[in-house]
VEXKOL-848930 format. One record per residue (C-alpha): residue number from 1; residue in three letters; z, x, y. Coordinates in pm, whole numbers, plus 50000, padded with zeros to 5 digits. Each point is the difference from the previous one (the first is absolute). Layout:
N
+-----+------+-------+-------+-------+
| pos | code |     Z |     X |     Y |
+-----+------+-------+-------+-------+
| NUM |  ala |     Z |     X |     Y |
...
+-----+------+-------+-------+-------+
END
This chain:
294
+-----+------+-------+-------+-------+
| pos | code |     Z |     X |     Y |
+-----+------+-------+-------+-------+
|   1 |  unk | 03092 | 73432 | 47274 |
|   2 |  unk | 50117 | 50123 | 50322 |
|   3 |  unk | 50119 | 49817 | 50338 |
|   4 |  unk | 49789 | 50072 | 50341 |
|   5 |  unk | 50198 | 50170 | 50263 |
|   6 |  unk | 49891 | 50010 | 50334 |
|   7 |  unk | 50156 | 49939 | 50309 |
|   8 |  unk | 49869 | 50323 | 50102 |
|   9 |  unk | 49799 | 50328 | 49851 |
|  10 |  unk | 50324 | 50131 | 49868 |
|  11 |  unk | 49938 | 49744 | 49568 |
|  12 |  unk | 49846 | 49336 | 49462 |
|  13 |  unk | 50164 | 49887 | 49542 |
|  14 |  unk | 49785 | 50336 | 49839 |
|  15 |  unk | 49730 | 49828 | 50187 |
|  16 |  unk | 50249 | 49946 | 50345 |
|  17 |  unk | 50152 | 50123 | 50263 |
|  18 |  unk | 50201 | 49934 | 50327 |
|  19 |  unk | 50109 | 50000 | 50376 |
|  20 |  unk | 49992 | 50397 | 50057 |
|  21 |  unk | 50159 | 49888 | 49703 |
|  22 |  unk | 49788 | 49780 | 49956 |
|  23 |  unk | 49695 | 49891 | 49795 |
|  24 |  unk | 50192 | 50041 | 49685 |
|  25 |  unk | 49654 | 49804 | 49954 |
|  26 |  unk | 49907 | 50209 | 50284 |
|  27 |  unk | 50410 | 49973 | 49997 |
|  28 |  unk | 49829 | 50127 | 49783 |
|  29 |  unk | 49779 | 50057 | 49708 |
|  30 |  unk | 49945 | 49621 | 49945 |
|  31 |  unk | 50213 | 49809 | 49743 |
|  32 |  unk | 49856 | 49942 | 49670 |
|  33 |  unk | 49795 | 49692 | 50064 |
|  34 |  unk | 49982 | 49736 | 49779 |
|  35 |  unk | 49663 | 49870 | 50006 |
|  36 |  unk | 50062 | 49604 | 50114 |
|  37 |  unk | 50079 | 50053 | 50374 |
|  38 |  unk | 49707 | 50050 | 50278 |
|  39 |  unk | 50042 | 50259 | 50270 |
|  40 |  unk | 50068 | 49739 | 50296 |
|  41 |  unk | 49739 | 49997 | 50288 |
|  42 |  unk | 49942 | 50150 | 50368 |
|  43 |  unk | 49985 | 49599 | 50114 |
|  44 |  unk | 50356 | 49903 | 49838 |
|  45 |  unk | 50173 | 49882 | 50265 |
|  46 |  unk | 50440 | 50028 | 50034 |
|  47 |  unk | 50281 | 49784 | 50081 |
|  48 |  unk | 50048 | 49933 | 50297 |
|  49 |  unk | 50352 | 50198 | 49982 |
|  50 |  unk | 49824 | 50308 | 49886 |
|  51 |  unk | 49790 | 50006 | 50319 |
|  52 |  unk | 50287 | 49992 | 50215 |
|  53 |  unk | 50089 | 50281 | 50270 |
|  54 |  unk | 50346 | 50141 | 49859 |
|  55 |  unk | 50200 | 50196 | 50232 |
|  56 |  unk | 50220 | 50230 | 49786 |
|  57 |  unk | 50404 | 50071 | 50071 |
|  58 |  unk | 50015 | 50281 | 50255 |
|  59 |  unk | 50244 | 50107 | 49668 |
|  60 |  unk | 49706 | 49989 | 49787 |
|  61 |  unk | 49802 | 50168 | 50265 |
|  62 |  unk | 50202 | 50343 | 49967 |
|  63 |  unk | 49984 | 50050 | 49685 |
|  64 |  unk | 49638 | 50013 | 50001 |
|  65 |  unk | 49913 | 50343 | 50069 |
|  66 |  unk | 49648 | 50016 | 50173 |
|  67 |  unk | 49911 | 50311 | 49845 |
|  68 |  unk | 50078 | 49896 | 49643 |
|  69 |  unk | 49659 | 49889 | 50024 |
|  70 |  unk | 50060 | 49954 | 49604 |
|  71 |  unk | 50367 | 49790 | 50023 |
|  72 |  unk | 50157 | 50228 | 49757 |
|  73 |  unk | 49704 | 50188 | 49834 |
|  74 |  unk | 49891 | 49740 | 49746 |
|  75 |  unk | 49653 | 50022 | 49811 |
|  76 |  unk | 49822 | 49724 | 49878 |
|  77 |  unk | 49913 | 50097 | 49623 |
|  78 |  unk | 49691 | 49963 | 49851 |
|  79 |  unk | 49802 | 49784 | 49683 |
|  80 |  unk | 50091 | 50167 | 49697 |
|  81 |  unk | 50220 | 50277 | 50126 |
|  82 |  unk | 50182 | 50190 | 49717 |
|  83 |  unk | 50018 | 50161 | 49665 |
|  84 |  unk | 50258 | 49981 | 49673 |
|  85 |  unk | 50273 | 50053 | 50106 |
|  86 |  unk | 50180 | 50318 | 49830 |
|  87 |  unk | 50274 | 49785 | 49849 |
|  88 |  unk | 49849 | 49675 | 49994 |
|  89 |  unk | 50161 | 49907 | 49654 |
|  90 |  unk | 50355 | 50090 | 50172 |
|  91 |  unk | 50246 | 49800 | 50103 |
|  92 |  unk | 50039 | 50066 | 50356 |
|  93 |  unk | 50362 | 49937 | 50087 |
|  94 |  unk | 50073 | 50011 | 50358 |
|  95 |  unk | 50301 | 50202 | 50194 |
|  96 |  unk | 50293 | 49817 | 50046 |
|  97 |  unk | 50069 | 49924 | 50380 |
|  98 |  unk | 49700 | 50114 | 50114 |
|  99 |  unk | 50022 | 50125 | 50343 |
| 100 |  unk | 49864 | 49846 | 50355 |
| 101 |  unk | 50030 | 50052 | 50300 |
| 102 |  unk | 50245 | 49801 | 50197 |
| 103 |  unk | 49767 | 49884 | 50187 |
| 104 |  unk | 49798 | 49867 | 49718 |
| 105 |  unk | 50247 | 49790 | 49867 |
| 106 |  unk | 50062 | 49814 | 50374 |
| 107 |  unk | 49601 | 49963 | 50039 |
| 108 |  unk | 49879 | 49904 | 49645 |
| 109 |  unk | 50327 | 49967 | 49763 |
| 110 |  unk | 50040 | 50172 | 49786 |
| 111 |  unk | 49741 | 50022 | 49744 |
| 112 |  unk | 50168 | 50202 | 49738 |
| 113 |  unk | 50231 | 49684 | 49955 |
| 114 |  unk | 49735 | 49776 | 49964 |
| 115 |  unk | 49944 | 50057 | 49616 |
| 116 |  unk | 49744 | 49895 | 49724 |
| 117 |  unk | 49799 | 49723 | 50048 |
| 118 |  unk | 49858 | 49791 | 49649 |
| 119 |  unk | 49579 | 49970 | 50085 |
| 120 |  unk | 49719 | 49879 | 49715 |
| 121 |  unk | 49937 | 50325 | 49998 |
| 122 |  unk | 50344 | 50137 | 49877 |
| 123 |  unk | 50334 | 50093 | 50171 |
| 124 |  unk | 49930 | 50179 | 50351 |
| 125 |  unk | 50201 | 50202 | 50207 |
| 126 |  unk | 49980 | 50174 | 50371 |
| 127 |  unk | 50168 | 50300 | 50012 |
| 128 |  unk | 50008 | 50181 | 50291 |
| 129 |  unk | 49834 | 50350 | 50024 |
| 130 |  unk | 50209 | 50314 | 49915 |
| 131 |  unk | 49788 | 50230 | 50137 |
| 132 |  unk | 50124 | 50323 | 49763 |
| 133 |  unk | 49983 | 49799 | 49702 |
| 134 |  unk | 49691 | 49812 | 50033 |
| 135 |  unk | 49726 | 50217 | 50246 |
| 136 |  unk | 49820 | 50140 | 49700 |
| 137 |  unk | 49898 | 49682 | 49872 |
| 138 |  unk | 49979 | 49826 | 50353 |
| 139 |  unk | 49776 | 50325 | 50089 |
| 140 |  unk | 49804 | 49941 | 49724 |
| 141 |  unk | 49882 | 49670 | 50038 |
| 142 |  unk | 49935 | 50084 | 50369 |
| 143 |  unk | 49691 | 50256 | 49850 |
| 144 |  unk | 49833 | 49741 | 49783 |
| 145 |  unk | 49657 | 49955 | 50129 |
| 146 |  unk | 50013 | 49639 | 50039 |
| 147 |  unk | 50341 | 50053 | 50228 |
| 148 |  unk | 49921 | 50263 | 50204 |
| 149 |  unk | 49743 | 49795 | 50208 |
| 150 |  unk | 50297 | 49781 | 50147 |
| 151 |  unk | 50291 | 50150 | 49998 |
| 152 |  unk | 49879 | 50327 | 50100 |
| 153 |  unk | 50280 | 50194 | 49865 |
| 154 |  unk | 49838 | 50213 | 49751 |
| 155 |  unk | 50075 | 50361 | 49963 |
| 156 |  unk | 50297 | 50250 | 49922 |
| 157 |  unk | 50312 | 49755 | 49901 |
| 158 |  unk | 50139 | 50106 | 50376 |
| 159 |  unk | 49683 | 49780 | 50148 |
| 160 |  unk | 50228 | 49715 | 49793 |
| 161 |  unk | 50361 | 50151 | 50091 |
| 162 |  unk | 49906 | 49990 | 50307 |
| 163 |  unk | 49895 | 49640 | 50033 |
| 164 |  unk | 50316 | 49887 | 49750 |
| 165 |  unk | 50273 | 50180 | 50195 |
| 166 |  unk | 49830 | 49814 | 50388 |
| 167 |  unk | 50137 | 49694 | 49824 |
| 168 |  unk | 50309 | 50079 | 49818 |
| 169 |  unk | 50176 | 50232 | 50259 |
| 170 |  unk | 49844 | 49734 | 50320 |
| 171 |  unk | 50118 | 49745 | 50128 |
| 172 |  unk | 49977 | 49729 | 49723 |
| 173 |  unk | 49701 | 49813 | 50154 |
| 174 |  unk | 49841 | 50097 | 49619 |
| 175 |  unk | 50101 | 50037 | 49708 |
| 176 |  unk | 49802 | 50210 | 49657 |
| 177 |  unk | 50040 | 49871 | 49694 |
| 178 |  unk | 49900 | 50054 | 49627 |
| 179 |  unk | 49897 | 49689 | 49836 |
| 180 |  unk | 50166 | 50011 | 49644 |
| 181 |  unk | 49838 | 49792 | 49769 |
| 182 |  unk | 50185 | 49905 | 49644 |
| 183 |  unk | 50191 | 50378 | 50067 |
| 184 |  unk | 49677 | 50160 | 50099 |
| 185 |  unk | 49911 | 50116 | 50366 |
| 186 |  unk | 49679 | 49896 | 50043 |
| 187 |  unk | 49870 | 49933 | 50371 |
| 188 |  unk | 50159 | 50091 | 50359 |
| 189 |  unk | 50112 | 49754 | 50227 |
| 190 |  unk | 50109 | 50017 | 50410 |
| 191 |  unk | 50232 | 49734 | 50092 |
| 192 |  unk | 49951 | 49995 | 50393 |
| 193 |  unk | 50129 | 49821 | 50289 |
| 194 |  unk | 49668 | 49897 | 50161 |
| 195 |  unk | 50155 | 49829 | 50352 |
| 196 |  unk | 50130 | 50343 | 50043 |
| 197 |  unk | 49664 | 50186 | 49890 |
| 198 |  unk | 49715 | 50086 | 50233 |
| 199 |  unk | 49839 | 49740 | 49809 |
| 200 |  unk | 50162 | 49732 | 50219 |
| 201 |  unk | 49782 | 50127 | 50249 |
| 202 |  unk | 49717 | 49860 | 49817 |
| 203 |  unk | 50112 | 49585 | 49934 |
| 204 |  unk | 50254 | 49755 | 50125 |
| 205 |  unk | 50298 | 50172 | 49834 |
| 206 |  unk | 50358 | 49818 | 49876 |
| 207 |  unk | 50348 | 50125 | 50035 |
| 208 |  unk | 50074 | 50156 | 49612 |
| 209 |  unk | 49636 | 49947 | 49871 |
| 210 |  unk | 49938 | 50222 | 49683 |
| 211 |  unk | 49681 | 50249 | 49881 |
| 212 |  unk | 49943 | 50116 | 49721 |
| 213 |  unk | 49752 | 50240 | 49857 |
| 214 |  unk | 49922 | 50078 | 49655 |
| 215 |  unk | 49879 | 50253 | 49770 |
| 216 |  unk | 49925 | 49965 | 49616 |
| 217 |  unk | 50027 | 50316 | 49851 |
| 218 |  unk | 49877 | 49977 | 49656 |
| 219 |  unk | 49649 | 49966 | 49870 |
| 220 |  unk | 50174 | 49802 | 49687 |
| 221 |  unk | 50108 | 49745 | 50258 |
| 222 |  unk | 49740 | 49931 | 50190 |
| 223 |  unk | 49704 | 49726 | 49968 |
| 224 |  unk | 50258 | 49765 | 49806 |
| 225 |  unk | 50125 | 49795 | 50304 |
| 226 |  unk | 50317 | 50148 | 50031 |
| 227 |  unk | 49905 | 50094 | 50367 |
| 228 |  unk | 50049 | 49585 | 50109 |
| 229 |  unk | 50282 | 49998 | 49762 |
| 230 |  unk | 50211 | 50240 | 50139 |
| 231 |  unk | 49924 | 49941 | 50339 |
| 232 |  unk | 50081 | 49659 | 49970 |
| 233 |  unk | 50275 | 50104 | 49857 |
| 234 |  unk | 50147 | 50246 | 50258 |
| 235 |  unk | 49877 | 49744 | 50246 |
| 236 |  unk | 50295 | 49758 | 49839 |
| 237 |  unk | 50244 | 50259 | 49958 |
| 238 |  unk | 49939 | 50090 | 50391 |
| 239 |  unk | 50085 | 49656 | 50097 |
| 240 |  unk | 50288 | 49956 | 49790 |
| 241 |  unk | 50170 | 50273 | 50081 |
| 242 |  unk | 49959 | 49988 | 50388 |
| 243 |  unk | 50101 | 49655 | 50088 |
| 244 |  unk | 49912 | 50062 | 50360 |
| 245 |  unk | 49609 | 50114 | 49913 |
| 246 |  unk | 49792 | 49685 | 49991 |
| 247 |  unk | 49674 | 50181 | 49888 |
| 248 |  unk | 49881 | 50321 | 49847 |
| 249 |  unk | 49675 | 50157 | 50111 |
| 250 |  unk | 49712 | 50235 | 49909 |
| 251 |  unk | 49705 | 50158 | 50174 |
| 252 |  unk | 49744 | 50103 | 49740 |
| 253 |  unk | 49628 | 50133 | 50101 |
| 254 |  unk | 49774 | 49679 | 50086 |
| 255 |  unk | 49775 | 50220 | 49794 |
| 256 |  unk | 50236 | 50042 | 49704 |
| 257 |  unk | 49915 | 49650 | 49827 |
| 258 |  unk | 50129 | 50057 | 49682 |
| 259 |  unk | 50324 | 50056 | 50161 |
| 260 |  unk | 50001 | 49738 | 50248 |
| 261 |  unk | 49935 | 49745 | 49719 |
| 262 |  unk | 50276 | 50162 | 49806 |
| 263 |  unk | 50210 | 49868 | 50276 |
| 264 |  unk | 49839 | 49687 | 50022 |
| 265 |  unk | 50120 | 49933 | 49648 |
| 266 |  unk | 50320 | 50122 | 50025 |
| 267 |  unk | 50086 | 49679 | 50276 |
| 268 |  unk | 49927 | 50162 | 50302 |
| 269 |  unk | 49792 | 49901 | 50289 |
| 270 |  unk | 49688 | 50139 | 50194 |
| 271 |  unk | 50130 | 49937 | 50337 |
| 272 |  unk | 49765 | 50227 | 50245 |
| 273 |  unk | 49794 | 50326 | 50033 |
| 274 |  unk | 50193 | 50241 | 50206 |
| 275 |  unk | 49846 | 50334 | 50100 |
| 276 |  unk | 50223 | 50282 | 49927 |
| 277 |  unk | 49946 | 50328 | 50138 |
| 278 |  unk | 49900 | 50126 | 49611 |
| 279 |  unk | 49849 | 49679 | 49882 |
| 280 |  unk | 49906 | 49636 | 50058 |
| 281 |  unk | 50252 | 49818 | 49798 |
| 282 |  unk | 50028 | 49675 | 49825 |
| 283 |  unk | 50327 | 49893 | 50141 |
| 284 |  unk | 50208 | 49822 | 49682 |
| 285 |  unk | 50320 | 49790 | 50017 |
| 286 |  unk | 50165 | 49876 | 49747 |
| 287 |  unk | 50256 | 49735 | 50185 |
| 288 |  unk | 50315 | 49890 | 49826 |
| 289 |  unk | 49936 | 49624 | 50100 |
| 290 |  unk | 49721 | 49998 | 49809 |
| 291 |  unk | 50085 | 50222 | 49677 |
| 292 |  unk | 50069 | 49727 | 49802 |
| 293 |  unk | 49619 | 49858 | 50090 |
| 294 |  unk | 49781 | 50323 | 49961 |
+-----+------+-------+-------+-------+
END
């Protein structure tokens, strides 16, 4: 299952993918749908609060750099995206103080001190990309048929170094991560700041809201749900660990259904269609007043 990226033509859960990040369901090959949810509707109308004219900080404003026409170089994976991995029975043990940026740590926290999260689907972790260490696999998934459609990163593993290394030696406005699964890596996540992204061009945007775009990796993970699970699951961690982020949001391919119900299930919102310069998105929030509802 992938996330949709697509804030731009830059790249859904392996069937997602995101802003330029984005559509991990087109942020993104979409997330692995579970089969409940229906894809919401052109005629679904918004709160009132999502309709709103925002006018951004002029701080805000200059860190958005008009030709980053991708905010950071994220892909939006695609359905399916992936193959076994070549140490899938591993235990994948992560390095100790993993580094960020500076800059990371005063725009998203830092994730490497977030730690393991218990889901139905086992104990999960985001670590965050080291881009020696984990490009092969990370390259790898990024040539699986079903991925290359969205995040558009296929090719010789410096296609992928190239897009890891935007994000880890930028600004901090995103963030790569492996998804670790019960000691396993096993999808690709971008933790992104999206009121600073050239996606907050595109909707009312908050101070500190949160995108995310996702990737399943694995064929042996996908088509068993684990898309909603996670997502709902990174969707909790988001909020729990940034106090001052009062929802998390997606932008998955309006065509990418299977991914856009994968959100639905996993507590978030359709909120509006927003045309992005790669896509037209199906805008997704998942808000922390209502978490405990959806």
């Amino acid at each position: 299952m992938s996330a949709t990226r697509a804030h731009t033509k830059s790249a859904s859960v392996p069937s997602a993918d995101a802003h330029a990040h984005a559509d991990a369901a087109d942020t993104e090959v979409d997330p692995d749908a579970e089969t409940g949810a229906a894809a919401p509707g052109t005629d679904q109308g918004t709160d009132s609060e999502d309709t709103l004219e925002l006018r951004l900080p002029e701080e805000l404003l200059a860190l958005l750099d008009p030709e980053d026409t991708d905010g950071g170089g994220h892909r939006e994976p695609s359905r399916d995206g992936g193959t076994t991995p070549p140490y899938a029975a591993q235990s994948y043990t992560a390095p100790p103080n993993t580094a960020l940026t500076p800059a990371c740590g005063d725009l998203l926290g830092n994730i490497a001190d977030w730690g393991p999260v218990t889901t139905p689907a086992g104990v999960f972790h985001l670590v965050p990309v080291q881009v020696e260490q984990d490009l092969p696999l990370i390259s790898r998934w990024m040539n699986d048929p079903a991925v290359t459609a969205f995040w558009e990163l296929a090719g010789p593993q410096s296609v992928t170094e190239e897009h890891l290394r935007s994000q880890v030696t930028g600004d901090g406005r995103s963030v790569p991560c492996l998804g670790v699964l019960e000691g396993t890596p096993m999808s690709y996540w971008e933790i992104y700041r999206a009121d600073l992204d050239p996606l907050a061009r595109h909707y009312p945007a908050r101070p500190h809201d949160t995108g995310i775009h996702l990737l399943i990796g694995e064929v042996p993970h996908r088509g068993r749900g684990l898309g909603s699970t996670l997502l709902r699951a990174l969707a909790d961690l988001v909020l729990d660990k940034r106090p001052a982020c009062a929802r998390v949001l997606a932008e998955p391919d309006l065509r990418n259904i299977p991914s856009v119900t994968a959100f639905l299930s996993a507590g978030f919102r359709f909120s509006a269609e927003i045309d992005l310069p790669a896509k037209r998105a199906a805008l997704m929030v998942r808000e922390r007043s209502l978490r405990d509802l959806l």
